[in-house]
Every structure is written in structure tokens, then in C-alpha cells.
BALOBA-1460 file (C-alpha; in Angstrom, 3 decimals):
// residues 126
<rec num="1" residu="x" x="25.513" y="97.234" z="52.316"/>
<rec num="2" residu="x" x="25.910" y="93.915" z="50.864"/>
<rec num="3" residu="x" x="27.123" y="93.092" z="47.374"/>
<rec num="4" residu="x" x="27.054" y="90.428" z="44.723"/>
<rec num="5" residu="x" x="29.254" y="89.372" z="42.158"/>
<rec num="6" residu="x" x="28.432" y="86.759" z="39.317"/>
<rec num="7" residu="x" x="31.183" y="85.495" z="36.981"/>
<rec num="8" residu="x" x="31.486" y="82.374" z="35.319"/>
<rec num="9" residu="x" x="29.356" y="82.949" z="32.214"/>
<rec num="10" residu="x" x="30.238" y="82.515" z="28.970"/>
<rec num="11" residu="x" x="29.307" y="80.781" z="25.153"/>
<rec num="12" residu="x" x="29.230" y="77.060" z="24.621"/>
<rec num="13" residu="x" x="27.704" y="74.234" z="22.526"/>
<rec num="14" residu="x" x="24.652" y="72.893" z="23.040"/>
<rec num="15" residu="x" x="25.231" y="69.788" z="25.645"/>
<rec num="16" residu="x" x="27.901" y="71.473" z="26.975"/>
<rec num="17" residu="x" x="28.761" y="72.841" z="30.918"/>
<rec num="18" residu="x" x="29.497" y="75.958" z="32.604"/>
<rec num="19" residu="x" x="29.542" y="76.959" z="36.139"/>
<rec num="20" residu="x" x="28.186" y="80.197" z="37.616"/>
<rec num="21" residu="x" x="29.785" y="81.712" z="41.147"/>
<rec num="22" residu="x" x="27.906" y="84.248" z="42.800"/>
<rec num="23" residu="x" x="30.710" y="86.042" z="45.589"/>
<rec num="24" residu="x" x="28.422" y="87.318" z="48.208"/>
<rec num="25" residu="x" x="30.301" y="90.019" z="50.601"/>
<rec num="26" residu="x" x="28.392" y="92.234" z="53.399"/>
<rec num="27" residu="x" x="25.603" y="89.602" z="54.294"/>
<rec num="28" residu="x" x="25.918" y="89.143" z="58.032"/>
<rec num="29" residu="x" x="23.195" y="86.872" z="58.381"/>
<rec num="30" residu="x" x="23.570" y="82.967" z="58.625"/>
<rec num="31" residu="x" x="20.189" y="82.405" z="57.497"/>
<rec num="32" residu="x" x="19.567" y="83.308" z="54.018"/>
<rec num="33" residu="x" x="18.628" y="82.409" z="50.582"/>
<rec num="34" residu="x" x="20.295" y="82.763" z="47.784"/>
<rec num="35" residu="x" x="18.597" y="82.186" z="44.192"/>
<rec num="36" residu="x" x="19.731" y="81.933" z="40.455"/>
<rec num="37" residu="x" x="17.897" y="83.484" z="37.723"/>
<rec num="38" residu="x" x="17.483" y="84.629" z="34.380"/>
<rec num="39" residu="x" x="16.363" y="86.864" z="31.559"/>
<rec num="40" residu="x" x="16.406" y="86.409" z="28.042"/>
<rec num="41" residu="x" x="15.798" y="89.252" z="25.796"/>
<rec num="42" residu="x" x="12.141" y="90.247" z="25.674"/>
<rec num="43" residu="x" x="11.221" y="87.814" z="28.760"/>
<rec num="44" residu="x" x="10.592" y="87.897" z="31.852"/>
<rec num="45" residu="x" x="13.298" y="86.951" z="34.500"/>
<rec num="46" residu="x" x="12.845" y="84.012" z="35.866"/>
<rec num="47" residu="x" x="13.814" y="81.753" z="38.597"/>
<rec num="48" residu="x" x="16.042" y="78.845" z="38.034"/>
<rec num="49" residu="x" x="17.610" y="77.166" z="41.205"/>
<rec num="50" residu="x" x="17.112" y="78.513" z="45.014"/>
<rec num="51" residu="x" x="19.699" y="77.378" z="48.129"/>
<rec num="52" residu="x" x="19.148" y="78.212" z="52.181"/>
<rec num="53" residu="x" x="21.917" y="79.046" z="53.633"/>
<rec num="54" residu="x" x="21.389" y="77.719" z="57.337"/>
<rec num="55" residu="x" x="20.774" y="73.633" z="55.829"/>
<rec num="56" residu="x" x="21.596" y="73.357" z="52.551"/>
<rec num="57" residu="x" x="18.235" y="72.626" z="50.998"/>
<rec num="58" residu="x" x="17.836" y="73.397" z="47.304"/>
<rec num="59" residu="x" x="15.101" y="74.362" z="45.043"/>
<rec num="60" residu="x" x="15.207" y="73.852" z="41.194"/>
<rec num="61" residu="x" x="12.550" y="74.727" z="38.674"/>
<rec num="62" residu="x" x="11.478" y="72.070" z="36.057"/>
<rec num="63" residu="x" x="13.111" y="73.365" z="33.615"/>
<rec num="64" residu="x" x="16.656" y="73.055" z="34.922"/>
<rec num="65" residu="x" x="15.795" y="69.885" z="37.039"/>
<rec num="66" residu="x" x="18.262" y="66.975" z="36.746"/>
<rec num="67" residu="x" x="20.553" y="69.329" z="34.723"/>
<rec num="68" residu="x" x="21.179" y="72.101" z="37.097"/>
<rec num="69" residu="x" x="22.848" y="71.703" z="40.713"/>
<rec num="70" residu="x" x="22.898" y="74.643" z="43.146"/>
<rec num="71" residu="x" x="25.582" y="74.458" z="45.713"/>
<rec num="72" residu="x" x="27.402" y="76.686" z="47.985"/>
<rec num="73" residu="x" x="30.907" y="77.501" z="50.095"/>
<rec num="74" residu="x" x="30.004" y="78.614" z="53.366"/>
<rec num="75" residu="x" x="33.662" y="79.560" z="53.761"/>
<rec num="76" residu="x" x="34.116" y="81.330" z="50.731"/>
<rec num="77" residu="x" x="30.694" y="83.018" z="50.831"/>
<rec num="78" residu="x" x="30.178" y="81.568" z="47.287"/>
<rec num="79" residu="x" x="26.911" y="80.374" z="45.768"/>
<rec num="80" residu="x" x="27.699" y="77.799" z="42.341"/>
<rec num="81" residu="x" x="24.891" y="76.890" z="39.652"/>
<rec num="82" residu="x" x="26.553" y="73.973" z="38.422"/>
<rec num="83" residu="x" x="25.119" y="73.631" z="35.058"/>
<rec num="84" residu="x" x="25.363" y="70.644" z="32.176"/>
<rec num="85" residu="x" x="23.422" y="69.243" z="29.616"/>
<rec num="86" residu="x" x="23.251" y="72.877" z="28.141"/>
<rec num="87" residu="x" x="20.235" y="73.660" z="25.712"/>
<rec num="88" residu="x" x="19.831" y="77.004" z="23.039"/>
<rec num="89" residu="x" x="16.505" y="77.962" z="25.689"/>
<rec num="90" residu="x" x="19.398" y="78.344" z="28.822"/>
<rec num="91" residu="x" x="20.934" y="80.981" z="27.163"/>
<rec num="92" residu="x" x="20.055" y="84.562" z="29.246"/>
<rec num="93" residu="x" x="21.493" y="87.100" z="31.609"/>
<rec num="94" residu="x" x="21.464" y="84.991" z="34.624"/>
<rec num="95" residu="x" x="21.703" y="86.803" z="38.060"/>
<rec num="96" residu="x" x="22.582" y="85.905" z="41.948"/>
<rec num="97" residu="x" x="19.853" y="87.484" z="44.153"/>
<rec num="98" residu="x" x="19.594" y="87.174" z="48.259"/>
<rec num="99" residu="x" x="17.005" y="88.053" z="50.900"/>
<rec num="100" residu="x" x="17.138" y="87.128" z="54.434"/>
<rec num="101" residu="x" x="14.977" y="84.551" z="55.730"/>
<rec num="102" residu="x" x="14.761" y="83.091" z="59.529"/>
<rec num="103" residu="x" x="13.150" y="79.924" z="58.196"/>
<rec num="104" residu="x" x="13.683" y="78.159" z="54.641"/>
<rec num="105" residu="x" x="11.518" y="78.199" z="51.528"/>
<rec num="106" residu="x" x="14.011" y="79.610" z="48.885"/>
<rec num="107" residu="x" x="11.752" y="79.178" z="46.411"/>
<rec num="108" residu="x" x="13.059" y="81.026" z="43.218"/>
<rec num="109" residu="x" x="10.480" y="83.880" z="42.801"/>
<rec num="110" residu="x" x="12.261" y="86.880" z="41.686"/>
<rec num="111" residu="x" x="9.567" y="89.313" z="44.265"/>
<rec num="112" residu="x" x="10.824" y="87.742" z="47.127"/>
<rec num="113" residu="x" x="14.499" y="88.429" z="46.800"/>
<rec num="114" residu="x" x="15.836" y="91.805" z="47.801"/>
<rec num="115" residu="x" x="19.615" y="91.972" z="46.270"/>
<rec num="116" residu="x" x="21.114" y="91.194" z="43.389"/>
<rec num="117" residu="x" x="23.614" y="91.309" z="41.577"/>
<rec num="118" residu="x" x="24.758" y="92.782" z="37.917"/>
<rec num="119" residu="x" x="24.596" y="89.852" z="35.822"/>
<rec num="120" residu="x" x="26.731" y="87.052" z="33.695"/>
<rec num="121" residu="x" x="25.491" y="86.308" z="30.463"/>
<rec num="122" residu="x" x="25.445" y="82.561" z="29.200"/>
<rec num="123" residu="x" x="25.156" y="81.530" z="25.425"/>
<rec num="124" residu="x" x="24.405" y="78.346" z="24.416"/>
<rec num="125" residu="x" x="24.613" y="77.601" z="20.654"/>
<rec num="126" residu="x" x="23.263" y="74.800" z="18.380"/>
């Protein structure tokens, strides 16, 4: 069964940067995605940033656009959400998710990814 572990999180100014890792163990599949997202108290979670393993391509919602980078370590099995330009409205529980997929479009919807992992909560203050 495969597993995912966030770290990374943590408080921090507005305009400020943190980076997310999501350590992905158990996945035996070359061609998956993996997404970012997050939940703020009394919301919905929501996608932010989407990756596929087999080329690379990336998905960002508008929100994060410009601001946000998704990346990954093929070696390492680590998925990165670069993140800068930090706003009060980023901070959430954000949470690595995966789902197997023999062709791309990671798209960040939270109903089409099957695992995730526990969480790393981010704080951004004014």
C-alpha cells in the first residue's frame, strides 16, 4: 500500500516563502499524478497545483498561478510546491494526493485522486 508524507509547512509573513515536500513511498507506477491541495477551516478542499509524473507537465489553479511552482524528484520520489509571494487566503491544511493515470490531465480536482496524505498546515500572517 502506498504512503504519503507532507512536511515543510509552517507560519510566515505575508510575502514570504515556504516549500512543501510530499515523500511518496509504495507507488510502483511511472505514470502518475500527483496534486497539492488545501482546506481552510470551514471550506472546502481545494486544488492548488497538479504534476504527471511520466513528462513533467504541471497544472496550477488561478489562484496560485505565477506564485506557486510544482516540481518533482523522480529519484527521490518527492513532489515540491514551491511557494512565494505568500498571502493571509494561502493559509490551510494543504495535502499531497496521487492516483494513477496511463495518460496526463492532472488536473487538481480533489474526486479524482485516490491517496493522500495526512496533512502540513501553512500560516500566513499579515
Amino acid at each position: 500500500q502506498g504512503q504519503l508524507v507532507e512536511s515543510g509547512g509552517g507560519s510566515v509573513q505575508a510575502g514570504g516563502s515556504l516549500r512543501l515536500s510530499c515523500a511518496a513511498s509504495g507507488f510502483t507506477s511511472s505514470r502518475n499524478c500527483f496534486g497539492w491541495f488545501r482546506q481552510a477551516p470551514g471550506k472546502q478542499r481545494e486544488g492548488v497545483a497538479g504534476i504527471y509524473t511520466a513528462d513533467g507537465n504541471t497544472y496550477y489553479v488561478d489562484s496560485v498561478k505565477g506564485r506557486f511552482t510544482i516540481s518533482q524528484d523522480v529519484a527521490k520520489n518527492t513532489v515540491y510546491l514551491q511557494m512565494n509571494s505568500l498571502k493571509p487566503e494561502d493559509t490551510a491544511m494543504y495535502y499531497c494526493a496521487t492516483a494513477q493515470r496511463p495518460y496526463g490531465d492532472c488536473w487538481p480536482n480533489p474526486r479524482r485522486y485516490n491517496y493522500w496524505g495526512q496533512g502540513t498546515q501553512v500560516t500566513v500572517s499579515s
